[in-house]
C-alpha positions as CSV (number, residue, x, y, z in Angstrom):
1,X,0.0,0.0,0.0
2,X,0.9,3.7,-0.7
3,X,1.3,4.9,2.8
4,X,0.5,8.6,1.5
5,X,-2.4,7.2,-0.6
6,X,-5.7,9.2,0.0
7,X,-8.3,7.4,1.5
8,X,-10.8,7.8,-1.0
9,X,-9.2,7.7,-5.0
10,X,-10.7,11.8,-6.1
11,X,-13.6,11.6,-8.9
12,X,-12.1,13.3,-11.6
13,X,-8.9,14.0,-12.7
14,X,-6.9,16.4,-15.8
15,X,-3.6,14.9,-16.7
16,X,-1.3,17.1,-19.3
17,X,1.1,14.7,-21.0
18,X,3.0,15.4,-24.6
19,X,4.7,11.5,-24.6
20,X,3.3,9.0,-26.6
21,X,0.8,6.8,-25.4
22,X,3.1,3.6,-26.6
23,X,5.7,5.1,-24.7
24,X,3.9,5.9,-21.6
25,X,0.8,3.6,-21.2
26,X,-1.6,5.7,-19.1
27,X,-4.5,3.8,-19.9
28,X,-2.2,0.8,-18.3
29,X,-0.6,3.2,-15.6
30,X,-3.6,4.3,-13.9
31,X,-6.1,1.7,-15.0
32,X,-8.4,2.2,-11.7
33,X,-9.1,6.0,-12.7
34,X,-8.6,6.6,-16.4
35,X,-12.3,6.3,-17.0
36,X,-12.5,9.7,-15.0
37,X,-9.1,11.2,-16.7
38,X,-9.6,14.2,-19.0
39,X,-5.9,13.6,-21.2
40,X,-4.4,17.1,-22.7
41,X,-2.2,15.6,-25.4
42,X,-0.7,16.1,-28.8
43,X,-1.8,14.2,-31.9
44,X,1.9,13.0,-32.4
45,X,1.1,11.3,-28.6
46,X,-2.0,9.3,-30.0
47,X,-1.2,8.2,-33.1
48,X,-1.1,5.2,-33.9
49,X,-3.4,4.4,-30.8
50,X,-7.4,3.3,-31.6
51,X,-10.7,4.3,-30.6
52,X,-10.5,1.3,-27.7
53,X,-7.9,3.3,-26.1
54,X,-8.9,6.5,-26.4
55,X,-12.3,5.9,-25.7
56,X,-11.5,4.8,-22.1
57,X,-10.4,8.3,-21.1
58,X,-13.3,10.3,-19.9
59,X,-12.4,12.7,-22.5
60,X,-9.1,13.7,-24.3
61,X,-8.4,17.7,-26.0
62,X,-5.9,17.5,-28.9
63,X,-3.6,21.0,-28.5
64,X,-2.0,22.1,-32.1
65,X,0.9,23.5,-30.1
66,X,1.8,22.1,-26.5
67,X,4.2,24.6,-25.8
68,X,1.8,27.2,-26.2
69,X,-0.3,29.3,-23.4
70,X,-3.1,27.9,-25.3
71,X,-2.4,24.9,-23.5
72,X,-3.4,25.9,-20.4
73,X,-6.6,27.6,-21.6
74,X,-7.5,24.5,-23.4
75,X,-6.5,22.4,-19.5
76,X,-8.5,25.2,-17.8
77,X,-11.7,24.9,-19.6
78,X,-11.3,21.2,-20.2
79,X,-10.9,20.7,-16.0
80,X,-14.1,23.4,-15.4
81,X,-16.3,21.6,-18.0
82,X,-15.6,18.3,-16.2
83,X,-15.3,19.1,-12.6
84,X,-12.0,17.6,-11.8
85,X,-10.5,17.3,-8.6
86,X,-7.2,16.7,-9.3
87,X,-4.7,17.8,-12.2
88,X,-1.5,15.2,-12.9
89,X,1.5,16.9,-14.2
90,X,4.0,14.5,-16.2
91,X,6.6,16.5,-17.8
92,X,9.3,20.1,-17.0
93,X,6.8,21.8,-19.4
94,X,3.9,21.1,-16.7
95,X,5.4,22.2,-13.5
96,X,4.6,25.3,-13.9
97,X,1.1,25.4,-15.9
98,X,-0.1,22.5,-13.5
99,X,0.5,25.2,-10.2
100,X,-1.4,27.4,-11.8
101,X,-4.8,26.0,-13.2
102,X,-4.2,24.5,-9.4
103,X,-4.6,27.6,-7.9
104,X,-7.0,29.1,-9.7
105,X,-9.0,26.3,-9.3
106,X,-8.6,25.8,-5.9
107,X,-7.0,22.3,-6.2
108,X,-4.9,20.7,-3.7
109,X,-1.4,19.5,-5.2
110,X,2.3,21.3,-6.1
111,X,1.7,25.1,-5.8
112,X,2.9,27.7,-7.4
113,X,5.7,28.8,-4.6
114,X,6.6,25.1,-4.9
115,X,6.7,25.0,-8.7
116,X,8.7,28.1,-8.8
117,X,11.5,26.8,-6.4
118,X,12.0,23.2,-8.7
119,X,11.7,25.7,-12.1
120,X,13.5,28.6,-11.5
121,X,16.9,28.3,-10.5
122,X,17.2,31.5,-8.6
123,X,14.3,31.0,-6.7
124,X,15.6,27.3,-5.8
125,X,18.9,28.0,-5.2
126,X,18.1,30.9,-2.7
127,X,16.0,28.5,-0.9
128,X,18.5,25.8,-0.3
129,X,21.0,28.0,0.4
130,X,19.3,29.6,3.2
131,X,19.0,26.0,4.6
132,X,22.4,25.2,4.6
133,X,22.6,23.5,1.1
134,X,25.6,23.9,-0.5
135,X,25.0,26.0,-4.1
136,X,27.7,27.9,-6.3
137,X,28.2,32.3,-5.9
138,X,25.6,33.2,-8.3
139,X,23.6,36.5,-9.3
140,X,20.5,37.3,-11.2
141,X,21.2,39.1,-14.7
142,X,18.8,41.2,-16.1
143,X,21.4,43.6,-17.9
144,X,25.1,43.9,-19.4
145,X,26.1,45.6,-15.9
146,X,24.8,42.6,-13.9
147,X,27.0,40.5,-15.7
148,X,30.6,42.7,-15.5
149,X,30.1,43.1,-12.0
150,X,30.1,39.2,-11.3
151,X,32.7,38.6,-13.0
152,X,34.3,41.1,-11.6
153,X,33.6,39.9,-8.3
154,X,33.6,36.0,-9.3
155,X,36.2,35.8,-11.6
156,X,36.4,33.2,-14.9
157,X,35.0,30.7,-15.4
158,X,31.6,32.2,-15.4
159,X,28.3,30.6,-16.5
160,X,25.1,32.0,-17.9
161,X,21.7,30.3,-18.2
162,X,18.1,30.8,-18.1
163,X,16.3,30.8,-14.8
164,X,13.6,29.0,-15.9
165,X,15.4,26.7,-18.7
166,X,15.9,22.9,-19.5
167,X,18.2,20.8,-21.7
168,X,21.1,23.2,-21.2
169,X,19.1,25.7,-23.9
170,X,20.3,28.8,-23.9
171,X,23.4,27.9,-21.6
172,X,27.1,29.9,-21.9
173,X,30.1,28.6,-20.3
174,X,32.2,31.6,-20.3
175,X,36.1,30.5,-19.5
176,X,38.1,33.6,-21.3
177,X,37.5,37.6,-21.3
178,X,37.5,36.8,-24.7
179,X,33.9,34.4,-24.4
180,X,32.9,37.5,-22.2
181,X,33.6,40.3,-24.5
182,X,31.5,37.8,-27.4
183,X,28.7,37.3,-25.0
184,X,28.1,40.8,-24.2
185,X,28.5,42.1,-28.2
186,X,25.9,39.1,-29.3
187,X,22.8,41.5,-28.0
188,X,21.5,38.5,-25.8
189,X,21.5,40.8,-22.7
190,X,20.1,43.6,-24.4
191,X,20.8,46.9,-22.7
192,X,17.6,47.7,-21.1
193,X,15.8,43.9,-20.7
194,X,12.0,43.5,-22.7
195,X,11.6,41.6,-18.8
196,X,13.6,41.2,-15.9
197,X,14.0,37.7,-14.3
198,X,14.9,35.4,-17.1
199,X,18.9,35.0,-16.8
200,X,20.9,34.0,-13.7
201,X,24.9,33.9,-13.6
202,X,26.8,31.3,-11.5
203,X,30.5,30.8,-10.6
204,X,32.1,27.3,-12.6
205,X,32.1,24.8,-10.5
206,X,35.0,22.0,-11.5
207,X,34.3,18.8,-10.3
208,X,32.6,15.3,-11.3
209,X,28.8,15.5,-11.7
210,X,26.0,13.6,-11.0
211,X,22.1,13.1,-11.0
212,X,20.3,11.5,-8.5
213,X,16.5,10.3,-9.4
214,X,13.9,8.9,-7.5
215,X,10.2,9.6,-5.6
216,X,9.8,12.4,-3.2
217,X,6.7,13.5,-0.7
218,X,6.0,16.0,1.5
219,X,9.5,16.7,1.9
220,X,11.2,13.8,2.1
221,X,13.0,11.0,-0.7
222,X,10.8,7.9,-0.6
223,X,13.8,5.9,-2.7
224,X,16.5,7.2,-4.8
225,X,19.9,6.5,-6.1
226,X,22.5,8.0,-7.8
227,X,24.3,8.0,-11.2
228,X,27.8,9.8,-12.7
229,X,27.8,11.5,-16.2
230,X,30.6,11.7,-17.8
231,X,30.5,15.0,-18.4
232,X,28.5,18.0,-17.4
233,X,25.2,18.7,-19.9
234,X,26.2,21.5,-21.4
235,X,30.1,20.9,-22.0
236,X,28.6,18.0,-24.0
237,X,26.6,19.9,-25.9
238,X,29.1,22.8,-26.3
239,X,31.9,20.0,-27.5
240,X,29.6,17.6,-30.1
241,X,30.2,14.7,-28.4
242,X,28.1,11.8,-26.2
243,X,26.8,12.1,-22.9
244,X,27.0,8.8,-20.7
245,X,25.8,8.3,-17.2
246,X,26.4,4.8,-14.8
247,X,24.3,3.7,-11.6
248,X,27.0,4.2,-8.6
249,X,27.7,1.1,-7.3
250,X,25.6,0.4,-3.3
251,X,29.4,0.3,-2.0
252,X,31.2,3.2,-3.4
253,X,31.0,6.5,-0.5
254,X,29.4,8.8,-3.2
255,X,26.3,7.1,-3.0
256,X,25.8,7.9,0.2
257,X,26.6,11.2,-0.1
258,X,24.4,12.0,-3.1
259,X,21.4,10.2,-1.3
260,X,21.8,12.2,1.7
261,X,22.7,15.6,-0.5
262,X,19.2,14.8,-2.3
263,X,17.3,14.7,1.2
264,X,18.8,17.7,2.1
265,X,17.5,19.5,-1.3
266,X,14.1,18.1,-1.1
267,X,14.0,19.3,2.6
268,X,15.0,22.5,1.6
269,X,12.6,23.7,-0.9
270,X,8.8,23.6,-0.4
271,X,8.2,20.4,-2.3
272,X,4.8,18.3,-3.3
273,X,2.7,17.0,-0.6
274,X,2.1,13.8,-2.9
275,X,4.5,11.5,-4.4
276,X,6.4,12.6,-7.3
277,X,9.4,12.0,-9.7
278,X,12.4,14.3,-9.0
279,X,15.7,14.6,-11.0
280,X,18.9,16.3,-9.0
281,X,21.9,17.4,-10.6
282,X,25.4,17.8,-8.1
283,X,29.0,18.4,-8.4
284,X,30.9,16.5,-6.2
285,X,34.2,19.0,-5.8
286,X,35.0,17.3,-3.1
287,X,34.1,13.6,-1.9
288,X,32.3,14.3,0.7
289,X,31.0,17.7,-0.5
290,X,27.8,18.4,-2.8
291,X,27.2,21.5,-4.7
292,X,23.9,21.5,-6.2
293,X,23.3,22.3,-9.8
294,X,20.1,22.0,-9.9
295,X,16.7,19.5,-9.1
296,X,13.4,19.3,-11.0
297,X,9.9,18.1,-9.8
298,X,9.4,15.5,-12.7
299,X,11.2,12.1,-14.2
300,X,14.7,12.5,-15.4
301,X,15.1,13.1,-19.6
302,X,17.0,10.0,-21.9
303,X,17.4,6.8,-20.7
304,X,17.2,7.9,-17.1
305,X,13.7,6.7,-16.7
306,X,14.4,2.9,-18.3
307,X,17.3,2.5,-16.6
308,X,16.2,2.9,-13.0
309,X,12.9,1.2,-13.7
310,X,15.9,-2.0,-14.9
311,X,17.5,-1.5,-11.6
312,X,14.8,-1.4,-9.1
313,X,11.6,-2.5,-11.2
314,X,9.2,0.6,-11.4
315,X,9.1,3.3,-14.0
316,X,9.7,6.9,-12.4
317,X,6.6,8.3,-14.2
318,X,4.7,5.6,-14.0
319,X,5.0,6.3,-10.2
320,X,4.8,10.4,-10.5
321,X,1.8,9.8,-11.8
322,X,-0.1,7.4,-9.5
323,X,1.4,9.2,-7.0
324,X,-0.5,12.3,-8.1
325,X,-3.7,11.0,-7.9
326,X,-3.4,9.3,-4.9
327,X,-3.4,5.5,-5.8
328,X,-1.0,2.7,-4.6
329,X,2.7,2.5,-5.3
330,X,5.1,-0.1,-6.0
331,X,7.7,1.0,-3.8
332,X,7.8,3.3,-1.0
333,X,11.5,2.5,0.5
334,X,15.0,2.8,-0.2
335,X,16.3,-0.5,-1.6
336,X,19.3,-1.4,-1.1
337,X,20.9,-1.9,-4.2
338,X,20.1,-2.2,-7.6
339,X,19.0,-5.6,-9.2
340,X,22.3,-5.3,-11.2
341,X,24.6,-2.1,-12.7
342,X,23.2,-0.1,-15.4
343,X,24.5,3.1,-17.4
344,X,23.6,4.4,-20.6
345,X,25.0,6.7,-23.6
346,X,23.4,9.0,-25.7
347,X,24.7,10.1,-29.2
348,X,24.9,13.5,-30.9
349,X,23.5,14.3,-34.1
350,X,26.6,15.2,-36.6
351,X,27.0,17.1,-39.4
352,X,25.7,16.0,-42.6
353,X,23.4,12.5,-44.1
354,X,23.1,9.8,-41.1
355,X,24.5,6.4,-41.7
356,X,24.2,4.7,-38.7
357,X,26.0,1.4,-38.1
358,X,24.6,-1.6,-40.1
359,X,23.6,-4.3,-36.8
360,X,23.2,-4.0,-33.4
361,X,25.8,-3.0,-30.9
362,X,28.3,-5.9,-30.6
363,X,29.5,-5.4,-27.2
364,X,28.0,-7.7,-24.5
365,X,25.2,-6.6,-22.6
366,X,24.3,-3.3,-24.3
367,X,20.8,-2.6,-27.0
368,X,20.8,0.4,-29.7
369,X,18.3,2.3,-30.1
370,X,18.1,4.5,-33.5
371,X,16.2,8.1,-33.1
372,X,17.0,9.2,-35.9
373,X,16.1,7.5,-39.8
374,X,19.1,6.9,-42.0
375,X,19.7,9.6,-45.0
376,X,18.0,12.5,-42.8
377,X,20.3,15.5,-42.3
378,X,22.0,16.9,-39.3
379,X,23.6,20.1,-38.2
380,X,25.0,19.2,-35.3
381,X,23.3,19.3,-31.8
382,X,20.5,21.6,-30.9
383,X,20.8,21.1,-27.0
384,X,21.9,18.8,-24.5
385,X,21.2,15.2,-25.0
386,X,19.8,15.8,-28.5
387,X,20.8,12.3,-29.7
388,X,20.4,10.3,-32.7
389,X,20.6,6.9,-31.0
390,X,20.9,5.5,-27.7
391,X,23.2,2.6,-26.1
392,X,21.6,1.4,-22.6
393,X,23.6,-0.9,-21.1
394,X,23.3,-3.5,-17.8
395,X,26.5,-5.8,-16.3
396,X,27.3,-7.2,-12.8
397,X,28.9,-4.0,-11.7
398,X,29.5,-0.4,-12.0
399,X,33.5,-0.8,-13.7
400,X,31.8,-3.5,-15.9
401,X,29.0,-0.5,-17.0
402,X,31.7,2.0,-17.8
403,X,34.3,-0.4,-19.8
404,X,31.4,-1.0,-22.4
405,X,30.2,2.2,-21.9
406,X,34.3,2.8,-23.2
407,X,34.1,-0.4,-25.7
408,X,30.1,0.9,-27.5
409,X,31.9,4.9,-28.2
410,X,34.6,3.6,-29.7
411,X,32.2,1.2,-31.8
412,X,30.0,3.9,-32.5
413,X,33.2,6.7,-33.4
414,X,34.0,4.1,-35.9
415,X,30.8,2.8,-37.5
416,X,28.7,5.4,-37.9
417,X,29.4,8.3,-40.9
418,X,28.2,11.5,-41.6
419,X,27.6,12.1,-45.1
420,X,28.3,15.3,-47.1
């Protein structure tokens, strides 16, 4: 049983979700209540998927454009015409838009002080600094000036992003006086700002980084664990090349570290009172010393999601979702250790015609996944973890994880082409 489970399951519900139905079964996920779902989706999402399907939701509202405010009128009018009691965000674009047809609504759920503090890295960062949590010098931009004085105070490296971005979009990793003097000529922190808020600056922080995924509620991790990448997001996407990640193995002293770093966080910020997924990003600078990069209120992009659910059997969103609208879980506690090592690797679009490799990825214990069709054009990356294929891999332990993680990049390097 879900110990935070309500006692009665709420009558109606309004779930946003843009992933494909054959990728994220809701109809399967919350079987007991999808008969009184109201689904906000994309046709991409249902195609493919027949009237049997659809027809068990109580009703489903196609949006033309999902990243659009139209979305949330759409949700809004949707939720009043039905009468739901609850609303089920599923995804970073959500967060947000979920808090607020919450509020106006006078829902119970994430609100909007909460959604803030896992979207806007300003707001969370203040928070869990004033708890104790460790988090780099940083400063909000909203003009050129705001900029030259950190640095001035900071020094080089220096990093730019957007407060409320994802997938490294929009990220600068300033290292010279020379990346600083580009920045500032681009125009991208225009003089006087069309709105204030949107940019935040951070000291570099130089050290091995991590994510740590799993379920939080009401402040506190229900189960989580830990995972390295091998590089930071956006130095991945800045250089062209893969991003990798590996489960840290039960044993090694990081993994305690991370899972006590993550309860920290979660304590920290004004979190859901109902079971959700969360996604935590660190820098361990030190071993025993977590600097937090950031954390999110959802399931973890990539492979993230697959490869916990092979570690520990469930499927992050899966229990995000059920969580949400208050029915059972398939785990509340903190296992252990995983059911054996995982890692994955994701691969950068390139420049030019795709030819993939011919077969399947020879090295032992690892499946390819294509994302991208043979013969289609690429310029390069668009944003971290933009990949044309994925490797997931499992072994016995966390070295065996990263020497095929080592053995499938050096297949990949020399198998797949770019054509001109």
């Amino acid at each position: 049983m879900n110990a935070f489970a309500e006692p009665a399951v709420p009558h109606r519900f309004l779930l946003l979700s843009r992933k494909p139905l054959t990728e994220r079964p809701i109809h399967e996920w919350l079987a007991e209540v999808v008969a009184s779902t109201v689904l906000v989706t994309t046709s991409a999402a249902v195609a493919g998927i027949g009237d049997d399907i659809r027809d068990r939701f109580l009703d489903y509202r196609i949006v033309p454009d999902y990243q659009s405010w139209s979305t949330e009128w759409t949700a809004e009018r949707a939720a009043r015409a039905h009468r739901v009691d609850r609303i089920v965000s599923s995804s970073e674009d959500d967060v947000l838009r979920c808090a607020r047809l919450r509020g106006r609504l006078g829902l119970p759920g994430q609100t909007v002080e909460s959604a803030c503090a896992y979207r806007d890295k300003l707001a969370m960062k203040q928070a869990a600094a004033r708890a104790g949590v460790n988090v780099p010098r940083l400063r909000a931009i909203d003009r050129p000036t705001d900029l030259i004085e950190f640095v001035a105070e900071t020094g080089l490296p220096a990093v730019v992003k957007p407060r409320r971005g994802s997938a490294s979009i929009g990220v600068r990793l300033l290292r010279t006086e020379a990346a600083v003097t580009a920045y500032l000529a681009s125009g991208e922190l225009p003089a006087a700002p069309q709105r204030s808020g949107r940019w935040i600056a951070e000291e570099y922080i130089d050290g091995p980084f991590f994510h740590v995924d799993g379920i939080m509620s009401g402040a506190k991790v229900l189960h989580c664990w830990p995972s390295q990448y091998n590089s930071g997001n956006a130095e991945a996407a800045q250089a062209e090349s893969e991003l990798s990640s590996v489960l840290l193995a039960p044993e090694d002293p990081r993994t305690e570290v991370l899972r006590r770093f993550a309860a920290d966080v979660v304590q920290a910020l004004p979190s859901p009172p109902f079971p959700t997924s969360f996604h935590l990003e660190a820098w361990l600078p030190e071993p025993d010393r977590a600097v937090l990069c950031e954390v999110a209120a959802r399931t973890g992009g990539g492979p993230i999601a697959r490869t916990y659910q092979d570690a520990f059997g469930v499927h992050l969103s899966r229990e995000s979702m059920r969580g949400q609208c208050g029915l059972d879980l398939a785990l509340t506690r903190q296992p252990a250790a995983p059911r054996r090592a995982g890692g994955w690797i994701l691969f950068p679009p390139g420049r030019g015609r795709f030819a993939p490799p011919s077969g399947p990825c020879p090295v032992s214990g690892t499946e390819l996944e294509l994302h991208m069709a043979p013969g289609i054009f690429a310029d390069g990356p668009e944003y971290a973890a933009h990949s044309v294929a994925a490797v997931t891999i499992h072994a016995d332990t966390a070295e065996q994880v990263r020497q095929r993680i080592r053995d499938a990049t050096l297949w990949w390097a020399q198998t797949c082409r770019w054509l001109a």
